[in-house]
Each structure stands twice: as structure tokens, then as C-alpha cells.
C-alpha positions as CSV (number, residue, x, y, z in Angstrom):
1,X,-17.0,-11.8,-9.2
2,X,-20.7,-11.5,-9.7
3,X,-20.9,-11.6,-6.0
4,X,-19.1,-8.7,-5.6
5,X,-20.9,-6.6,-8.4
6,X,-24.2,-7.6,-7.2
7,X,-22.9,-6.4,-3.4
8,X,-21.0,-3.1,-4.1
9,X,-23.2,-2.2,-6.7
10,X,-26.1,-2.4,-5.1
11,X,-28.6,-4.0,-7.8
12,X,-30.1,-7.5,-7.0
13,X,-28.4,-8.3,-3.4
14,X,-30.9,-6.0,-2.0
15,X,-34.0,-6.5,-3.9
16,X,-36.9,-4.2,-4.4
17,X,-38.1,-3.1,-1.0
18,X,-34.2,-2.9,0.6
19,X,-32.9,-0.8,-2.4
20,X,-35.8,1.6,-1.7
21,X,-34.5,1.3,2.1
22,X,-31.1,2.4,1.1
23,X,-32.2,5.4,-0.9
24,X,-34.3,6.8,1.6
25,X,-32.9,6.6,4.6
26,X,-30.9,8.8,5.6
27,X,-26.7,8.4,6.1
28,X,-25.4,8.3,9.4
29,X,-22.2,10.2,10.6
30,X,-19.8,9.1,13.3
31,X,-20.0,11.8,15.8
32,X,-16.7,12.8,17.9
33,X,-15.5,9.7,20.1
34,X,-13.9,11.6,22.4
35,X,-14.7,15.3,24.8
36,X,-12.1,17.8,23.2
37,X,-13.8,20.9,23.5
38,X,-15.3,22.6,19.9
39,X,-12.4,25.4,20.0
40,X,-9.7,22.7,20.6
41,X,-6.5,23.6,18.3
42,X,-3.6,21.1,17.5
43,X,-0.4,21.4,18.2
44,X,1.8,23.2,15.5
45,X,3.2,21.0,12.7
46,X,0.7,18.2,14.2
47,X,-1.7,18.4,11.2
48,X,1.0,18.0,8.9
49,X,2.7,15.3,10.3
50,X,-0.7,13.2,10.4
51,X,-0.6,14.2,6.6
52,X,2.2,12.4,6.1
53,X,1.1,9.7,8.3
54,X,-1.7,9.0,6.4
55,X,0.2,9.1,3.3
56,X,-2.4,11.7,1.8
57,X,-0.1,13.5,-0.9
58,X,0.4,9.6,-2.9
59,X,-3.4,9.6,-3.9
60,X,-4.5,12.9,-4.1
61,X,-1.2,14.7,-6.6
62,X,-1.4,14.1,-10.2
63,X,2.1,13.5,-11.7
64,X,2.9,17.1,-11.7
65,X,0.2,18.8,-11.0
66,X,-0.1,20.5,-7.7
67,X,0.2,18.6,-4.2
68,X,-3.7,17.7,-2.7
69,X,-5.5,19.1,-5.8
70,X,-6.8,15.7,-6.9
71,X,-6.6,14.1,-10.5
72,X,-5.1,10.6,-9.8
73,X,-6.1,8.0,-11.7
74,X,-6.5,4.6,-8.7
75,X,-6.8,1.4,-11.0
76,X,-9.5,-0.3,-9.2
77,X,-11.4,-3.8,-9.5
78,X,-14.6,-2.0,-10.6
79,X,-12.5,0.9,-12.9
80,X,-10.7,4.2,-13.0
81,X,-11.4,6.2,-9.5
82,X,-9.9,9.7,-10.1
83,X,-8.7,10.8,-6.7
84,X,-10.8,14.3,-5.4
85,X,-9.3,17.8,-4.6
86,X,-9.3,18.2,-0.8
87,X,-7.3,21.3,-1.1
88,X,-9.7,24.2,0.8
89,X,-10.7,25.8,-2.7
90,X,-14.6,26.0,-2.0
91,X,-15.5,25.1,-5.6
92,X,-13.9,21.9,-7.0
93,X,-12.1,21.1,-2.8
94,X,-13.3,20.5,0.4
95,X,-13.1,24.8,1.7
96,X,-17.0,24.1,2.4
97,X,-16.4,21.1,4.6
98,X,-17.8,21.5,8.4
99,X,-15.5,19.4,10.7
100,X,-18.2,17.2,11.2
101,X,-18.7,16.3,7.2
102,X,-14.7,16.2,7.3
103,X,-15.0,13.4,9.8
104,X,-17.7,11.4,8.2
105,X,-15.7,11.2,4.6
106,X,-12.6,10.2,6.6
107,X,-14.3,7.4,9.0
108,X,-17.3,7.2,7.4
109,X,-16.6,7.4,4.0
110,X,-19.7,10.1,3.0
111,X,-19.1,13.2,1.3
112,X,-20.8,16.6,2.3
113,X,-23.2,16.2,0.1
114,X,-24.2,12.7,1.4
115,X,-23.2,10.6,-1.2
116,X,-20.8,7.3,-0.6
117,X,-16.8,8.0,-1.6
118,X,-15.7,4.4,-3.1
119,X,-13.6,2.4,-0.8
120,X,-10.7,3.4,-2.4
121,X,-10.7,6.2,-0.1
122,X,-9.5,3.6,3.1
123,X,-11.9,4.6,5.8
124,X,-12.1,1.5,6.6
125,X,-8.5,2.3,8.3
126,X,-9.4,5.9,8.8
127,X,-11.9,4.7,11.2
128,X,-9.0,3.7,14.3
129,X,-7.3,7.1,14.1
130,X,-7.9,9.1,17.2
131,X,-10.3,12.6,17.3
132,X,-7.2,14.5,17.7
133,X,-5.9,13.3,14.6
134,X,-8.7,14.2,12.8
135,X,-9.5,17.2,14.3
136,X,-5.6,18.0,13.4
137,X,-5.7,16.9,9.7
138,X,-8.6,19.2,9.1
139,X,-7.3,22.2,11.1
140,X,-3.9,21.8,8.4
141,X,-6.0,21.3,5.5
142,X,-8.1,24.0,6.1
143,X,-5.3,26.6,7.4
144,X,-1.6,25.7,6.0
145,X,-2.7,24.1,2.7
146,X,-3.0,26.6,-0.3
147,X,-6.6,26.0,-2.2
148,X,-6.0,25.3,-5.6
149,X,-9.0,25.3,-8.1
150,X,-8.9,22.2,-10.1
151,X,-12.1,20.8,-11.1
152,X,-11.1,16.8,-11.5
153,X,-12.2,14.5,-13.5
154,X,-15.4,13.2,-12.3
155,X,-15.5,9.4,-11.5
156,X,-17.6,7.7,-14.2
157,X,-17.9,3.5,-13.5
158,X,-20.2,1.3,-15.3
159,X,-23.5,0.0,-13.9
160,X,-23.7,-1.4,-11.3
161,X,-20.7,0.6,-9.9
162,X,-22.2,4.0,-10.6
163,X,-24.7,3.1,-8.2
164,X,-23.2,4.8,-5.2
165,X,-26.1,4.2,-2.7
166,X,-25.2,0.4,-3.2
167,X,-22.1,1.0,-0.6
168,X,-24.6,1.6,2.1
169,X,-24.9,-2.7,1.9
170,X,-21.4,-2.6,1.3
171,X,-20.5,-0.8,4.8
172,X,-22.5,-3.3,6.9
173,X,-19.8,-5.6,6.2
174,X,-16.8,-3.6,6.1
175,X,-17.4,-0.9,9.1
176,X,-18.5,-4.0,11.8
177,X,-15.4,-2.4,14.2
178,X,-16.3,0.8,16.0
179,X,-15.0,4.3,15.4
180,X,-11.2,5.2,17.6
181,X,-8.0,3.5,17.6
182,X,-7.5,-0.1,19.3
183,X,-6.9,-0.9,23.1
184,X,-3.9,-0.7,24.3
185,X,-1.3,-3.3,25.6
186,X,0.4,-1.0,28.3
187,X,3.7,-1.2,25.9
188,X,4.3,2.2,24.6
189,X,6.6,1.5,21.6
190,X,3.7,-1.6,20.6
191,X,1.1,0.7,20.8
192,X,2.4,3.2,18.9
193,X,3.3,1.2,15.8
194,X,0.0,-0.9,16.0
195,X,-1.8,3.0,15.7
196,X,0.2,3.5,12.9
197,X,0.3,0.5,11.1
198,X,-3.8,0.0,11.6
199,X,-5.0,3.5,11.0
200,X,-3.6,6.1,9.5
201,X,-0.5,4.2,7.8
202,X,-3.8,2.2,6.4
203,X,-0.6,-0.8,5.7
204,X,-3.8,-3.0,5.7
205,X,-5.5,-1.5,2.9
206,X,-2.9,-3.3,0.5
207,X,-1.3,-6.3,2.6
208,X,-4.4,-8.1,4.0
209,X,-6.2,-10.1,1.3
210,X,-9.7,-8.8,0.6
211,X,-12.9,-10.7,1.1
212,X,-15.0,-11.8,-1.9
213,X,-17.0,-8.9,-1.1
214,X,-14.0,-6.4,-1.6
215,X,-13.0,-5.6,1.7
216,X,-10.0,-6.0,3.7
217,X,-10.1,-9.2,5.5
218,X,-8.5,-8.1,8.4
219,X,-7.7,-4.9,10.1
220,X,-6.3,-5.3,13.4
221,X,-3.8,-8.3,14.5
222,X,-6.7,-10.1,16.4
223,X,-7.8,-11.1,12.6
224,X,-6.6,-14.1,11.3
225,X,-5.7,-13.3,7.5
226,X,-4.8,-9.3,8.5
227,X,-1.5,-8.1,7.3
228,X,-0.9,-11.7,5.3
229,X,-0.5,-10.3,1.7
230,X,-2.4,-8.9,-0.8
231,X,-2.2,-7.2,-4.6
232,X,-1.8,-3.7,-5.5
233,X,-2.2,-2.9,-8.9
234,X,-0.4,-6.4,-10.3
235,X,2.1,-6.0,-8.0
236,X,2.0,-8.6,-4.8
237,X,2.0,-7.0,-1.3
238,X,3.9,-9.3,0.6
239,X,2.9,-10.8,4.6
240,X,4.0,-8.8,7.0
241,X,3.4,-11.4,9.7
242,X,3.7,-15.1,10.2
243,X,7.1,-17.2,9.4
244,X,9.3,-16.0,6.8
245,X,8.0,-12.5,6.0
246,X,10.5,-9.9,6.3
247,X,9.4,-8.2,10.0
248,X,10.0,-11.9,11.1
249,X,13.4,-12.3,9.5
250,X,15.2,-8.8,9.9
251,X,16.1,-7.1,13.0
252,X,13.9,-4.1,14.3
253,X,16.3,-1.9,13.3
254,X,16.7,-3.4,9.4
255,X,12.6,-2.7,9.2
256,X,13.1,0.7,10.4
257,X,15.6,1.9,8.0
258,X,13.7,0.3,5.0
259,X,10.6,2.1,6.4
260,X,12.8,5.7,6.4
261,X,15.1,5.2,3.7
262,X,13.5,2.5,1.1
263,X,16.4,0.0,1.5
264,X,18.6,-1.6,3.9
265,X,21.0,-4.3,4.2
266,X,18.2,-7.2,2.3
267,X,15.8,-5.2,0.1
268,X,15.2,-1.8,-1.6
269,X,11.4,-0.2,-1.7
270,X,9.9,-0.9,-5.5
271,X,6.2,0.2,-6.8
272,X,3.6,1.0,-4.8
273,X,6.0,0.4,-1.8
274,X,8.2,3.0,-3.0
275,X,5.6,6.0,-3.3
276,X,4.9,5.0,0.6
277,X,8.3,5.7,1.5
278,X,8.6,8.8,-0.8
279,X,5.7,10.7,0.0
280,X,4.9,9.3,3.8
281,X,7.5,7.5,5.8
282,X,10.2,9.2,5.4
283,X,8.8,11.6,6.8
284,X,7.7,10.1,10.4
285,X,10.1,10.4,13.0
286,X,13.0,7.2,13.6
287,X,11.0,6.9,16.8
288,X,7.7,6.1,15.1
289,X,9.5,4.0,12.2
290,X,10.9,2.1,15.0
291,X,7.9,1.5,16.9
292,X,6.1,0.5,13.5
293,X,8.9,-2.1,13.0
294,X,8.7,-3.2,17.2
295,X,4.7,-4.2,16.3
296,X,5.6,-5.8,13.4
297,X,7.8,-7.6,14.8
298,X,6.3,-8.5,17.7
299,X,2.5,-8.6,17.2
300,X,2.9,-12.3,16.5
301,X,4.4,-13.2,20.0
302,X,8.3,-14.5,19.2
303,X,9.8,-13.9,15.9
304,X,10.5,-17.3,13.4
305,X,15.0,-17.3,12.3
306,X,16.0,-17.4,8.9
307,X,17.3,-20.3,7.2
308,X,20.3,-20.8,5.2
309,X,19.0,-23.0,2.0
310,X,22.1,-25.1,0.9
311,X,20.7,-24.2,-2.5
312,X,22.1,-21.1,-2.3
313,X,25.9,-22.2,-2.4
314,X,24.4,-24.5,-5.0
315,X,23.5,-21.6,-7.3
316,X,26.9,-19.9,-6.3
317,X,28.8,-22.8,-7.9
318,X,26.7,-23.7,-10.7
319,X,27.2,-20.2,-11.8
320,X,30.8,-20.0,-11.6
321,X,31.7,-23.3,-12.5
322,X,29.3,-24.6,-14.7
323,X,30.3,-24.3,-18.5
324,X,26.5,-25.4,-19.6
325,X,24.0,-23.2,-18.3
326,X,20.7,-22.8,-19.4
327,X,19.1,-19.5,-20.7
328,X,18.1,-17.9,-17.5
329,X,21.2,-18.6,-15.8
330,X,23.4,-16.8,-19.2
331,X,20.8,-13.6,-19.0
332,X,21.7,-13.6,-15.3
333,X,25.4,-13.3,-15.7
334,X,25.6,-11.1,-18.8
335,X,22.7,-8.5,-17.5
336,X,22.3,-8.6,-13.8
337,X,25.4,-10.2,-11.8
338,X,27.8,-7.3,-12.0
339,X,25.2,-5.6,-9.4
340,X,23.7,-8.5,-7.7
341,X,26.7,-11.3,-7.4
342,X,26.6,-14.8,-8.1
343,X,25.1,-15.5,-4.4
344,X,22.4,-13.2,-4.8
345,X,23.6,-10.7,-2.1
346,X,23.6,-8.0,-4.0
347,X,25.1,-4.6,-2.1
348,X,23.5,-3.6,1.1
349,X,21.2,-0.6,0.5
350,X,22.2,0.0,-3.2
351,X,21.4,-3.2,-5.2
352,X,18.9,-5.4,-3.4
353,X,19.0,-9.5,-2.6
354,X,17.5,-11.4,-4.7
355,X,17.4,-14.7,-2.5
356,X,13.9,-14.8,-0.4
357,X,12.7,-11.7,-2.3
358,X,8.9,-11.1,-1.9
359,X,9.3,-9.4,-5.7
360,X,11.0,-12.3,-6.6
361,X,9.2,-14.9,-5.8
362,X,5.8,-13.5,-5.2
363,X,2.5,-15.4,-6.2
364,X,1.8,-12.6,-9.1
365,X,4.7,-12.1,-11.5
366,X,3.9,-8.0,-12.0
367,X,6.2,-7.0,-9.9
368,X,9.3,-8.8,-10.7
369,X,8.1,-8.5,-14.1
370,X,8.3,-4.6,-14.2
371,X,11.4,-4.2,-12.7
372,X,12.9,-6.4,-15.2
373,X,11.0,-4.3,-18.5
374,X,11.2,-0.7,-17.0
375,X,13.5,-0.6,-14.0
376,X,12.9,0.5,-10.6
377,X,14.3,3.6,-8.4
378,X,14.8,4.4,-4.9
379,X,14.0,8.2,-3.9
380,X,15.9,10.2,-2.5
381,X,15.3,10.5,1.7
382,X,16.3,12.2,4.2
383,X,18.9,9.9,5.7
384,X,19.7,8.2,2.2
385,X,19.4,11.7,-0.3
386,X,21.7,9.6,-3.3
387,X,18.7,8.5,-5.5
388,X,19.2,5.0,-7.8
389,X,17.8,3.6,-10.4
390,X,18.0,0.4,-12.2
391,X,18.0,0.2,-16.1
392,X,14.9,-1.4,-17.7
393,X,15.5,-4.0,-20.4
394,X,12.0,-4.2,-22.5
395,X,14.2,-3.2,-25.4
396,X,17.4,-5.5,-24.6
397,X,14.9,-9.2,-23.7
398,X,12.3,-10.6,-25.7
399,X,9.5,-11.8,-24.1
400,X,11.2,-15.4,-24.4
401,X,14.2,-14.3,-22.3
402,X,12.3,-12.2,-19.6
403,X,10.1,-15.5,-18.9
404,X,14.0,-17.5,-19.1
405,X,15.3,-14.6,-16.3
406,X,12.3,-14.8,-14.4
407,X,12.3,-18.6,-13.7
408,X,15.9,-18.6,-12.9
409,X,15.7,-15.6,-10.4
410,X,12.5,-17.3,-9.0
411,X,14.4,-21.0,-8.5
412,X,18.0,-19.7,-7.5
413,X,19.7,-19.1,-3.9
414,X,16.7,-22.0,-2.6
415,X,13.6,-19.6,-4.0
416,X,10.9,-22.2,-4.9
417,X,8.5,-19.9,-7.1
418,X,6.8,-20.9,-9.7
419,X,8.3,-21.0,-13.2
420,X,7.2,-18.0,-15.5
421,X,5.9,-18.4,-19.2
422,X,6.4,-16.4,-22.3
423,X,3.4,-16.1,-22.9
424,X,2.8,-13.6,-19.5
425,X,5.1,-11.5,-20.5
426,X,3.2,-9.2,-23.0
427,X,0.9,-8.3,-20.6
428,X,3.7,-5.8,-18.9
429,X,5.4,-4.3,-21.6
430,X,3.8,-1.5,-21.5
431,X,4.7,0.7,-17.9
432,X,2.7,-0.2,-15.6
433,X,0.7,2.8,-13.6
């Protein structure tokens, strides 16, 4: 930890004579990568649908305040970030922003006025979306958003955080790759999907682990660790390569419709996850869900088969035979089996599985954790418009029974998770943001 502070803060790492260095000379902006000519225009509805793409409503809307106009608090590492106003207002948004200043906060990650955004702003991902895109999301913000004046809180992190020059350092590690999307394979669908997934989707920003220095280790599937879980806010991010993660185990089609809909025949969308879903993918069109579930699938070469754990039919019994079960097991039955079964199947696309869950039996217990004190709900999409939502039980369980619940759900239907103390449980009673 005091390797990151000293890094992304900027004090120490660089000594005297470098931290001069950094404040003096000037920052350097991307220029276009490609020859669209200055009075290029984008399609209509193009802008928009990058928008969406690049899931820009989740960060930058306040619950309830008005869509772009900033005032999110991001739980970070180093503090509270509060998300900026990039509606066009010319006072507290971005209406002052050149294309070329536009550009260099979104692949760059420097404001108009020169100064470093935090990385919570994922330019790191920003950097492989095409000039067209760009070009595209600006011409939308600019003309077809309304500008909204709504001075937001202003960022305020403790030293060394505050030092915003200190992510010059900080970039030389994190922008090595250069500006524009990857090479592609010659397979259309592939492509497409690996665009998505690595730029504008930004999916590495929470499922790759991140360095000790803070950044993503890994942003395109020639990196080892990219896409092989991470943490978001307490919640665990789960692999979306290698054996056993769900892209491996479900059909192309199953990943789509999660990635449109928030659930399908094994899982439902939860958390973080769930805003995606709401506020972005929905939104794409089923060929682009589909071609991000054909990379997923296939960026690893042939996908791994599921297994069938005996323990499964083991849990199946014991629950429906046994006249001796232990706490867990009684909580399971009285509170959750009427929705989820005795095998774990739950319902497809209304009440998730619970056997091989990433919630379940992830490495951090936040996620599992909060569904189990405050409930969860699936929004409401296009192709699945019923909205559902599960009952939280922080009133019903003390923290002695939620631990119980926890360790059963994370040891039944052949899940080998970790078992889960009392003691962790306080920690999430209160909602998590």
C-alpha cells in the first residue's frame, strides 16, 4: 500500500529534481489516429449509441438528479471521487471543450485545463475506441444532450492523492499501449465483441485484477491476468476467461441474454453488474451482445464443459431427508428454498442458481453478503420489462445466522468456498453504495 501512495501520489517515488520535471513540463495530448476530415459528422443516433456503449450515464447521474450532470460519489482506494458534469453547460460541464481537449480527457485522461482526471475515469480503456467513436460521443454530447448547470462537489483526497501532477508517473505505467482499437483477427463477430469488451465496454476496468501500482493488469486478451477477476466496491468481479468462468460454461447465446436482460437460465445481474445492464447493455443491439459473448467465449481458443459435482445430489438429499441439519442448512429451507429448490436450480431467469455462483462463492463475501441483508433486483429491459426483487433479511438474521447461511450456500451443490464468520458480518449491515 505505501507503494501505491508513494506512486499515484506523486511524493517520494520521484524525488526532488523529477517532481519538478513533472510540474513543468508540459502534458501531452493524443492527437487524432486516424484522417476523418475536421467537418466529419456521425451518423445519426451513432453518438448515443457509443453513450451507451461506454456505459457513461452509470457514473456520471446522481440518484435522481439529472442524467450526465455529474455528483456521483465512486468509492475509491485513495477516497470519494465525485463524478464531473460533462453535460455542455459551459460553467460547471464540458460546453467549453474543443474536440481535441474532449479527446485527451477520454484517452488521455487530462482535462481542458491541463490537469490529470483520476483513473477512475477508465482511459485506460478509452484509449482502444476508434476516432469515430470519439469524434461521435462528442458531436452527441455537445448537440442532443441538454446542459444542465450543476456545480458538483469538487473532489477533495488527502495528501498525497491531492497531488494530481503525481499521475503523470502514474501514466508511464498504465498508458504503455498506443492510442486506437486492437488488430483485427479477420473474424467479424470476434472483432466486434473484443472492441467492445476492451474499449468502450471498459469490462476490464473491474474484472482484471490491478497491479500493486493501481492499474489494470491486463487490457487486451494477449495479457495474462486480463479479464481474470477483480473487486468493485466489496463486491468480487468474477473471471470472465479461463476454466469454469461463466463465458466458458454457458452457451453463446445464455451470455448474450444475461448481457441484454440481466438473467438467463443460470444467473441474474446483481450490484455493480446490474447498473451495467441497466444503464448500458441493454441498450446495444442482440448483434453486438452476441458478438461480445462469441469473444468471450472464444478469446481463449476452445471453451472448458461443466461438470456435474455428485455433491450436488448429495445436498439434494441431505436436505430432504435429513431430520438433523445444522443451522445453515434450517435458514436455507425456512428462508430461501421456496425460490431456489433444494438442488439449487432456482427458476430460470427469475430466481438465480445458486450452485457454481461467482456471488456465492466468490473470494470476497460483499456480494453474497448484501444480497442476503438488503436484497437484490433485476431492472426492468427491453426484452425482460417484469422487474424483481428479492427481500433483504438484515432485520429477519442476526449476524450469527447470516455467517450460518453463508457457509452452507458456499459448501452446498459441490461449491468449495470458504466458510464465513460472524464476526464479518457487521461490516455490511449497513447498504452498501
Amino acid at each position: 500500500m505505501n507503494t501505491i501512495l508513494r506512486v499515484i501520489g506523486g511524493a517520494a517515488v520521484l524525488g526532488a529534481a523529477g517532481l519538478a520535471a513533472f510540474v513543468f513540463v508540459p502534458v501531452q495530448r493524443t492527437v487524432a489516429v486516424t484522417d476523418l476530415p475536421a467537418d466529419w459528422k456521425a451518423p445519426e443516433g451513432a453518438g448515443e449509441y457509443v453513450m451507451y456503449a461506454g456505459d457513461c450515464m452509470a457514473c456520471h447521474t446522481a440518484e435522481g438528479g439529472e442524467p450526465f450532470a455529474g455528483g456521483r460519489a465512486i468509492h475509491s482506494p485513495m477516497g470519494t471521487i465525485w463524478s464531473t458534469n460533462i453535460t455542455p453547460d459551459p460553467e460547471t460541464g464540458i460546453g467549453g471543450y474543443t474536440l481535441d481537449e474532449f479527446r485527451a480527457a477520454m484517452i488521455d485522461g487530462i482535462r481542458a485545463d491541463g490537469a490529470h482526471l483520476y483513473p477512475a475515469m477508465p482511459y485506460e480503456n478509452y484509449r482502444l475506441m476508434t476516432e469515430e467513436d470519439i469524434r461521435a460521443l462528442y458531436q452527441y454530447f455537445m448537440e442532443d444532450v441538454a446542459p444542465v448547470n450543476n456545480a458538483v462537489e469538487a473532489t477533495a483526497l488527502s495528501f498525497p492523492f491531492n497531488m494530481r501532477f503525481g499521475i503523470r508517473a502514474w501514466n508511464w505505467l498504465a498508458l504503455a499501449h498506443e492510442a486506437g482499437p486492437s488488430a483485427a483477427t479477420g473474424d467479424a463477430a470476434f472483432d466486434r465483441g473484443a472492441y467492445l469488451v476492451q474499449g468502450a465496454g471498459h469490462c476490464a476496468a473491474c474484472h482484471s485484477p490491478r497491479t500493486t501500482f493501481m492499474a489494470q493488469d491486463g487490457l487486451t486478451e494477449s495479457d495474462e491476468n486480463y479479464l481474470t477477476g477483480g473487486e468493485v466496491a466489496g463486491w468480487h468481479a468474477p473471471a470472465l476467461r479461463g476454466e469454469g468462468s461463466a463465458p466458458h460454461v454457458w452457451a453463446v447465446e445464455e451470455m448474450a441474454a444475461y448481457l441484454s436482460t440481466g438473467r438467463n437460465a443460470h444467473s441474474a445481474a446483481n450490484g455493480e453488474m446490474g447498473l451495467v445492464v441497466r444503464d448500458s447493455l441493454q441498450h446495444l443491439t442482440d448483434e453486438d451482445n452476441l458478438a461480445i459473448a462469441t469473444y468471450l467465449k472464444a478469446m481463449d481458443g476452445e471453451p472448458g464443459t461443466p461438470t456435474v459435482a455428485e455433491a450436488a445430489t448429495t445436498t439434494e438429499t441431505m436436505l430432504t431427508e435429513a431430520t438433523d441439519l445444522d443451522l445453515g442448512a434450517r435458514l436455507y429451507m425456512d428462508n430461501c428454498s421456496a425460490c431456489h429448490f433444494v438442488d439449487g436450480k432456482g427458476a430460470a431467469e427469475i430466481f438465480p442458481e445458486l450452485a457454481n455462483n461467482s456471488i456465492v462463492t466468490a473470494p470476497q463475501i460483499g456480494g453474497l453478503a448484501n444480497v442476503i441483508l438488503h436484497g437484490a433486483e433485476l431492472p426492468s429491459t427491453e426484452h425482460r420489462p417484469m422487474k424483481l426483487k428479492m427481500q433483504g433479511y438484515a432485520d429477519r438474521l442476526s449476524d450469527d445466522e447470516v455467517a450460518a447461511l453463508m457457509t452452507f450456500l458456499r459448501q452446498a451443490w459441490g461449491n468449495d468456498a470458504p466458510p464465513v464468520a460472524a464476526s464479518e458480518i457487521g461490516a455490511f449491515r449497513a447498504p452498501a453504495h
